[in-house]
C-alpha positions as CSV (number, residue, x, y, z in Angstrom):
1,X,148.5,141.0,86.8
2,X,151.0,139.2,84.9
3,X,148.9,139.6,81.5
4,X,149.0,143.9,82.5
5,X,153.4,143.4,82.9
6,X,153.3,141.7,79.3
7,X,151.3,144.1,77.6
8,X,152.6,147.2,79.5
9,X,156.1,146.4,77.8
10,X,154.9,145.7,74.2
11,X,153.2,149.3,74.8
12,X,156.5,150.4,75.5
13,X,158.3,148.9,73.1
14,X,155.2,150.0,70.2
15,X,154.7,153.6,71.7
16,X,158.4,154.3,71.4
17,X,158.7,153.2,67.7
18,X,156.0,154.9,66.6
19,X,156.7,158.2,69.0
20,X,160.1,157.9,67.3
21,X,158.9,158.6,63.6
22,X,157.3,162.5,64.6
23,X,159.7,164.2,64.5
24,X,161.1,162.8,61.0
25,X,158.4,162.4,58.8
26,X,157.4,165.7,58.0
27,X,161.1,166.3,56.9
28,X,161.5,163.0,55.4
29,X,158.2,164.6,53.2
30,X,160.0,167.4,52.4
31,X,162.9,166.1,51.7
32,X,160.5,163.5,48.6
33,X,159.3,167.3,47.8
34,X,156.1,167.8,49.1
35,X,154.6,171.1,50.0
36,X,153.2,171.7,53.7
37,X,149.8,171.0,52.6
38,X,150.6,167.9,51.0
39,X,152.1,166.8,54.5
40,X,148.4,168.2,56.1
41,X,146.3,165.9,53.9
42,X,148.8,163.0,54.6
43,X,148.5,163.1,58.7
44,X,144.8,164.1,58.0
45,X,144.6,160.8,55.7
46,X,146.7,158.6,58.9
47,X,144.0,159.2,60.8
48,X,140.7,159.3,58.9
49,X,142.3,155.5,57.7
50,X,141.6,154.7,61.4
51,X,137.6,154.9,60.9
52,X,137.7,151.4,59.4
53,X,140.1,150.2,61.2
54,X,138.0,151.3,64.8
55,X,135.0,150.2,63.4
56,X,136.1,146.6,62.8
57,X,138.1,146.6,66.0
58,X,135.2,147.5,68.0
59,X,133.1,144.3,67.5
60,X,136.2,141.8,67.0
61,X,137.8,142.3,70.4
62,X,134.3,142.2,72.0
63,X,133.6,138.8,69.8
64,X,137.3,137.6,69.4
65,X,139.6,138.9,71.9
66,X,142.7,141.7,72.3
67,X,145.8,139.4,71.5
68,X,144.9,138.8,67.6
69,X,144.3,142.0,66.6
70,X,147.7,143.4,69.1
71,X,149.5,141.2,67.0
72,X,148.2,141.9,63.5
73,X,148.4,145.5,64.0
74,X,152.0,145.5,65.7
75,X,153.1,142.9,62.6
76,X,151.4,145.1,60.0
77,X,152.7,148.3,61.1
78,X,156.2,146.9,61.2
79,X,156.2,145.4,57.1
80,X,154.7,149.1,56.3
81,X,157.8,151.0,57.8
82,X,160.2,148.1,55.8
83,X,158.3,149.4,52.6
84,X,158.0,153.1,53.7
85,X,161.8,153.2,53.9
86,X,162.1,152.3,50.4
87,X,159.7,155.3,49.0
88,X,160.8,157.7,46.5
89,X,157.9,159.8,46.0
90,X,155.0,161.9,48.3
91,X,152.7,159.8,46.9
92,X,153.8,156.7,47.7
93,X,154.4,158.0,51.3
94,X,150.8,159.3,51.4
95,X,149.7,155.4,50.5
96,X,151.5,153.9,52.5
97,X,150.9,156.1,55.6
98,X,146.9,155.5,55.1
99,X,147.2,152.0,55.1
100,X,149.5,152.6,58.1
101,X,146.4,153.9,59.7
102,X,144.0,151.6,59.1
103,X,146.5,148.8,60.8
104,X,147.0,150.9,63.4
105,X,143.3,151.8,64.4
106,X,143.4,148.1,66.0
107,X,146.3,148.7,68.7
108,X,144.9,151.0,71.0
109,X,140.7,149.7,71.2
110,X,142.6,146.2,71.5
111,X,144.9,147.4,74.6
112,X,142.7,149.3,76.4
113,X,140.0,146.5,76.1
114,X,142.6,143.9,77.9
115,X,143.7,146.2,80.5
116,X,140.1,147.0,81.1
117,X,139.3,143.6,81.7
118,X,141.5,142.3,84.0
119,X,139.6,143.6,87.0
120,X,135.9,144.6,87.7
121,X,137.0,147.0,90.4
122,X,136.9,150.4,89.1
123,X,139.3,151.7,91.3
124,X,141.5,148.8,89.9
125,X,141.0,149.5,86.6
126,X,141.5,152.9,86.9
127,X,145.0,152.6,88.1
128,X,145.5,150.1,84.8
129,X,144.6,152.8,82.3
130,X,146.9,155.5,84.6
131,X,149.9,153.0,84.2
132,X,148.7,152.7,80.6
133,X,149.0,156.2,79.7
134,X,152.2,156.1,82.3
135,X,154.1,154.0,80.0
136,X,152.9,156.0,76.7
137,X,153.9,159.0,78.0
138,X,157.7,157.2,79.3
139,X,157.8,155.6,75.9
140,X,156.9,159.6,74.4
141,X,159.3,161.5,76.3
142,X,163.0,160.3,74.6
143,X,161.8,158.8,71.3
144,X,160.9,161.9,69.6
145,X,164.7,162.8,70.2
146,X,165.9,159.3,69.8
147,X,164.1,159.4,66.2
148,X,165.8,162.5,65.6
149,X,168.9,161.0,66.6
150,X,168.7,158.1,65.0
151,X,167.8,159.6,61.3
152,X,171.1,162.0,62.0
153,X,173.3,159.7,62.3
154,X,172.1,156.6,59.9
155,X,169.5,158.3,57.7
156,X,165.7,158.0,56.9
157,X,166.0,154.8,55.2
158,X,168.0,152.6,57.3
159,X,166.3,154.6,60.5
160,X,162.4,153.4,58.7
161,X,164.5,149.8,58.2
162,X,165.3,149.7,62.0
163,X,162.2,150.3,63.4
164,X,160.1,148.4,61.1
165,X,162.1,145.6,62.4
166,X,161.4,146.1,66.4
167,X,157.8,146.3,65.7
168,X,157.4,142.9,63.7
169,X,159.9,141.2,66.5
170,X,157.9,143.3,69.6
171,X,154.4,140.8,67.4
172,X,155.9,138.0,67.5
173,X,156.7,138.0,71.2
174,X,153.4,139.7,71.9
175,X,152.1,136.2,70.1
176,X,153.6,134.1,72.9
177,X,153.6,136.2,75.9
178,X,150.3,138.3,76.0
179,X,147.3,136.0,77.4
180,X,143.9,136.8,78.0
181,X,142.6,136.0,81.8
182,X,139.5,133.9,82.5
183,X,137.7,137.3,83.3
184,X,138.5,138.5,80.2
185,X,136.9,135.3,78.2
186,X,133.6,135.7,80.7
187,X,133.4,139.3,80.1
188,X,133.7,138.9,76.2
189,X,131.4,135.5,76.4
190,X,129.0,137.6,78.2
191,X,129.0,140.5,75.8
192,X,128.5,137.9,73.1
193,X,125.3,136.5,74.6
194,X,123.8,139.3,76.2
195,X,123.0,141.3,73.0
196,X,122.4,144.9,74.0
197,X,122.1,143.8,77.6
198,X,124.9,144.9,80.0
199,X,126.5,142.4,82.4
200,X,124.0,141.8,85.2
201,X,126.6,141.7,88.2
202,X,128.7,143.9,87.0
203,X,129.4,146.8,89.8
204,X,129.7,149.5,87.4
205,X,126.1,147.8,84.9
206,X,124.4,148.1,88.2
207,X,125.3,152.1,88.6
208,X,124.5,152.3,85.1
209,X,120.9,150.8,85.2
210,X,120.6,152.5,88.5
211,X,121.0,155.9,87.1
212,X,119.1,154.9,83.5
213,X,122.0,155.0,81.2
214,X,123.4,151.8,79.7
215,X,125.2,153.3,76.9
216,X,128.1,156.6,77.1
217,X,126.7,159.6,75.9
218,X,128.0,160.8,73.1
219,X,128.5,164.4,73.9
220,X,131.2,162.6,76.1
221,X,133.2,162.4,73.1
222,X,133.3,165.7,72.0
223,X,136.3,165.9,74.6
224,X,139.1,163.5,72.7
225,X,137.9,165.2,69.0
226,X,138.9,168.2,70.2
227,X,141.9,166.8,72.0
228,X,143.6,164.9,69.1
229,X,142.6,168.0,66.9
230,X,144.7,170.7,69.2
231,X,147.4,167.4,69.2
232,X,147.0,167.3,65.4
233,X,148.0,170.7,65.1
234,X,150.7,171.0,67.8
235,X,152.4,167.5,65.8
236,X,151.7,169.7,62.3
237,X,153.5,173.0,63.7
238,X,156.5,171.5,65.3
239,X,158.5,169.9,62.7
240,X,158.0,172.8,60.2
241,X,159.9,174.9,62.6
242,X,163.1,173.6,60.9
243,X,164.0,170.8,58.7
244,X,167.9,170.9,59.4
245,X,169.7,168.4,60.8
246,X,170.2,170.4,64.3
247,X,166.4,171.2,63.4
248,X,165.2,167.9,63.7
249,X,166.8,166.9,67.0
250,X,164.9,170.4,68.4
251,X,162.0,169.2,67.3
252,X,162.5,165.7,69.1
253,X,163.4,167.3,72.2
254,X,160.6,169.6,72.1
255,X,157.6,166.8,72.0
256,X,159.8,164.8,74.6
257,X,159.1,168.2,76.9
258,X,155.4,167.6,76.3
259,X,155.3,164.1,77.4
260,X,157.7,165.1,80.3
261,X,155.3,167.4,81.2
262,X,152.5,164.3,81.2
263,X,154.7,162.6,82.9
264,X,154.5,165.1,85.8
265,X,150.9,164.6,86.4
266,X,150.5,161.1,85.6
267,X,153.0,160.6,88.5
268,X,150.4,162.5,91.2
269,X,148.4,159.4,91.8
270,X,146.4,161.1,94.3
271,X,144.7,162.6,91.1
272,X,142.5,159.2,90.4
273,X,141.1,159.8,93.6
274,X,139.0,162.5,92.4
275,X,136.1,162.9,90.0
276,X,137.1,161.4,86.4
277,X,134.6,163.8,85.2
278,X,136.0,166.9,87.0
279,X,140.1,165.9,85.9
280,X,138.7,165.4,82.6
281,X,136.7,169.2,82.4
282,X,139.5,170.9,84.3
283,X,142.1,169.5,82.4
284,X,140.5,170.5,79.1
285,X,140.1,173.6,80.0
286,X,143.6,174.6,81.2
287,X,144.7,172.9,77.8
288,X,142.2,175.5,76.2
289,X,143.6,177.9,78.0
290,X,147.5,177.3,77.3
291,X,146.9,176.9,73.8
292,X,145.3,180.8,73.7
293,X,148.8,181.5,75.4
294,X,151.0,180.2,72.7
295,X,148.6,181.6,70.0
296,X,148.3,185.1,71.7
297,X,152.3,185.5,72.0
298,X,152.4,185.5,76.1
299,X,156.5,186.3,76.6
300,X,156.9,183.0,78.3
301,X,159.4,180.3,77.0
302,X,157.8,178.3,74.5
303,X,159.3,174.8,76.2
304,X,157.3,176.0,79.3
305,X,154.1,176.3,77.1
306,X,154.9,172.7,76.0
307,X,155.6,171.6,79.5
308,X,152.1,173.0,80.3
309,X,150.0,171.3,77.4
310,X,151.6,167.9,78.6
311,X,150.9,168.4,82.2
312,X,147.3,169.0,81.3
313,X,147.1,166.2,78.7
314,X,148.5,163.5,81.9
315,X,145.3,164.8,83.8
316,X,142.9,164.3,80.9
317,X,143.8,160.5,79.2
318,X,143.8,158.8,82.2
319,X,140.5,160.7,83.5
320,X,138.4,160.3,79.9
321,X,139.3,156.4,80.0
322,X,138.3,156.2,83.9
323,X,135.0,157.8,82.6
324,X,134.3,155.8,79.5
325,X,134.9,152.6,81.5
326,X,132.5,154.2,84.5
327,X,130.0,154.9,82.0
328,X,130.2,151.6,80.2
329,X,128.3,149.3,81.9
330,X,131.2,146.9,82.6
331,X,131.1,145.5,79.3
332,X,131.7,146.2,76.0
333,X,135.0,147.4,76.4
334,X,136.1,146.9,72.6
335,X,133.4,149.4,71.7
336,X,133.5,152.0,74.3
337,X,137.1,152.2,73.6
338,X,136.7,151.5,69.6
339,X,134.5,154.9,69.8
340,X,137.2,156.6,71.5
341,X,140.0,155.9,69.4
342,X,137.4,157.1,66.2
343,X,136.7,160.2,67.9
344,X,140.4,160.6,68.6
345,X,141.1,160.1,64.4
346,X,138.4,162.1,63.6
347,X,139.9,164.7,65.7
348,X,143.3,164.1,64.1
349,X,142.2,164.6,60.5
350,X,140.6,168.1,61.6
351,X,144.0,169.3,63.4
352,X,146.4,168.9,60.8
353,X,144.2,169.6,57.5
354,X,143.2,173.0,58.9
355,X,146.4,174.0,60.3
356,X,147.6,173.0,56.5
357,X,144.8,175.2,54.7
358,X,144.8,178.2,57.4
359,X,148.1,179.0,58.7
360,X,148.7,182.0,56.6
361,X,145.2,183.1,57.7
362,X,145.4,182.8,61.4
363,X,147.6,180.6,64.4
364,X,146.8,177.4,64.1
365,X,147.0,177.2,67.8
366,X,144.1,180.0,68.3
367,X,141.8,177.0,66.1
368,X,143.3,174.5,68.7
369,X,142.1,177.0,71.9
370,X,138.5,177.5,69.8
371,X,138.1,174.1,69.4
372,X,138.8,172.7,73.6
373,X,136.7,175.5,74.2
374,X,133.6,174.2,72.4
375,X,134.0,170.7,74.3
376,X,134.7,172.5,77.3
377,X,131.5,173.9,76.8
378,X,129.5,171.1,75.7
379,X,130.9,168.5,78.3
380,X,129.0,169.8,81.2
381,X,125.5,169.2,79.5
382,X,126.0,165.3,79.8
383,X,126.4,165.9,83.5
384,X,123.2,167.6,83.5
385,X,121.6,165.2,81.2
386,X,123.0,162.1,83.1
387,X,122.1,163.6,86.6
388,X,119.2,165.6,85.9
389,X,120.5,168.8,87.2
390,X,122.0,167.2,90.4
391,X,125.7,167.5,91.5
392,X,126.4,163.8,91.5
393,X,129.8,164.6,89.5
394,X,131.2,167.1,91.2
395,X,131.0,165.1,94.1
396,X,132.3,161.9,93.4
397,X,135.4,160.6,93.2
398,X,136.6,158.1,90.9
């Protein structure tokens, strides 16, 4: 697992940078003089730039591996924030920031693919995608405030400067240092000359074919649209709650209690021994149901609220991947999770956009409960589809 050590600390290193600029962007916006839904169509333009980028991603890993495009995208992402910290007006933030996205789109399919192939054992890889959100969510918790911190005291420019730099150097070692396994060249070599076929001793091709499903359903994905929607909106509504100095740090500290709150849950590792499908529905819906809260004005302390969402989001990431890996015939990796991450940007161009248009209309957060709800509702039909009315879910564990 030597490969999994690598690329857990490049994820680190990555995740924190790019954690970092949340906080920070919507003021540096503000500060070029852009309105608040100018800022909506630019995180709604980030992510719908990721389509491409998915797209492409899905059928080069499979074909070419995850190290080329890991680099390409850390490298890329690094030159944009050199150029982002030289801007002078919205617009050439918004360009750069969509072009930021499409680079972008390659990390995560390309990471997940990896990690997903260094075992066939699902139990294995399960643990691999709980230490990969582990180390997202570590990486989440003190850069928001340490992006904050770090724009305080030096300034957007040099603060853009600084982290460009740590991504391009955190490539360039991921160039020497990340290595595919030989399971990882069979699997891809396999997927490569198979066509549409799954692997044939795959473990988790053989429950497939046994059950008559070879491909993931896609009401499964409903589930992460709605996710990075209600995320889109929560990373929308924080930073406008002040654009101050002390504002900004506030702000940091505030999506460092979210990922704390993952952190909590991503810690219970008795939780991968249940159902993927149940931690993925239950989680959901207690998201659902503490976004209602926030929107409905329950006198509770807002960090608790935040606390809450990340607790439910550490049951739900690790879960949804265990699924989509469960459900994906043991090959195919950089698809499943190419898929995933465009379900995740289409979700992320809904969330802030309508938070940007409606939010003197009604609480962004109430469209956030609304829209878990609906895949809360829908998400259950694919386990009646898949099982044929049977309770094979809810009984087994992942």
């Amino acid at each position: 697992m030597k490969t999994a050590i690598w690329l857990y600390l490049f994820l680190f290193i990555a995740f924190f940078d790019l954690h970092a600029q949340y906080p920070i962007l919507t003021p540096f916006a503000i500060s070029l003089g852009a309105a608040p839904s100018f800022i909506g169509l630019m995180m709604g333009l980030y992510s719908i730039t990721h389509l491409p980028g998915n797209l492409i991603a899905g059928y080069g890993v499979d074909r070419f591996g995850s190290r080329l495009f890991i680099v390409f995208s850390l490298a890329a992402a690094g030159v944009i924030l050199l150029l982002q910290s030289k801007v002078t007006d919205p617009w050439q933030l918004l360009t750069l920031r969509s072009i930021s996205g499409f680079v972008l789109a390659f990390l995560s399919p390309a990471c997940m693919s990896l990690l997903a192939k260094l075992t066939t054992d699902r139990v294995q890889q399960g643990k691999l995608m709980a230490g990969n959100g582990l180390v997202h969510t570590v990486a989440s918790v003190v850069s928001p405030a340490a992006g904050a911190y770090l724009v305080a005291q030096i300034g957007f420019t040099t603060a853009f400067y600084v982290l460009g730099w740590i991504l391009i150097v955190t490539a360039v070692c991921a160039l020497f240092f990340i290595r595919e396994t030989v399971y990882a060249a069979r699997a891809r070599a396999k997927t490569i000359s198979s066509g549409s076929h799954s692997h044939p001793t795959a473990p988790l091709a053989e429950s497939n074919e046994a059950s008559g499903h070879t491909h993931v359903p896609w009401l499964v994905y409903t589930l992460p649209i709605a996710m990075s929607c209600a995320q889109g909106i929560l990373s929308f509504e924080l930073p406008l709650m002040s654009t101050t100095k002390d504002g900004m740090m506030q702000t940091g500290l505030l999506f460092s209690v979210v990922s704390f709150g993952a952190l909590i849950t991503l810690s219970m590792l008795f939780l991968n021994r249940m159902s993927p499908f149940l931690r993925s529905l239950w989680g959901a819906f207690m998201l659902a149901l503490t976004y209602f809260a926030i929107a409905s004005g329950v006198p509770a302390p807002f960090f608790m609220m935040l606390l809450l969402l990340g607790m439910a989001k550490g049951v739900i990431f690790p879960a949804l991947s265990s699924l989509l890996i469960e459900l994906s015939g043991g090959t195919r990796y950089g698809r499943t999770f190419s898929i995933l991450s465009i379900a995740f940007s289409i979700g992320a161009f809904m969330g802030p956009m309508l938070a940007g248009q409606l939010r003197n209309v009604i609480s962004p957060y109430y469209i956030a409960f609304v829209v878990l709800m609906l895949a809360v509702s829908i998400l259950p039909f694919y386990s009646i589809r898949k099982t044929g009315g049977s309770n094979a879910h809810f009984s087994r564990t992942g």
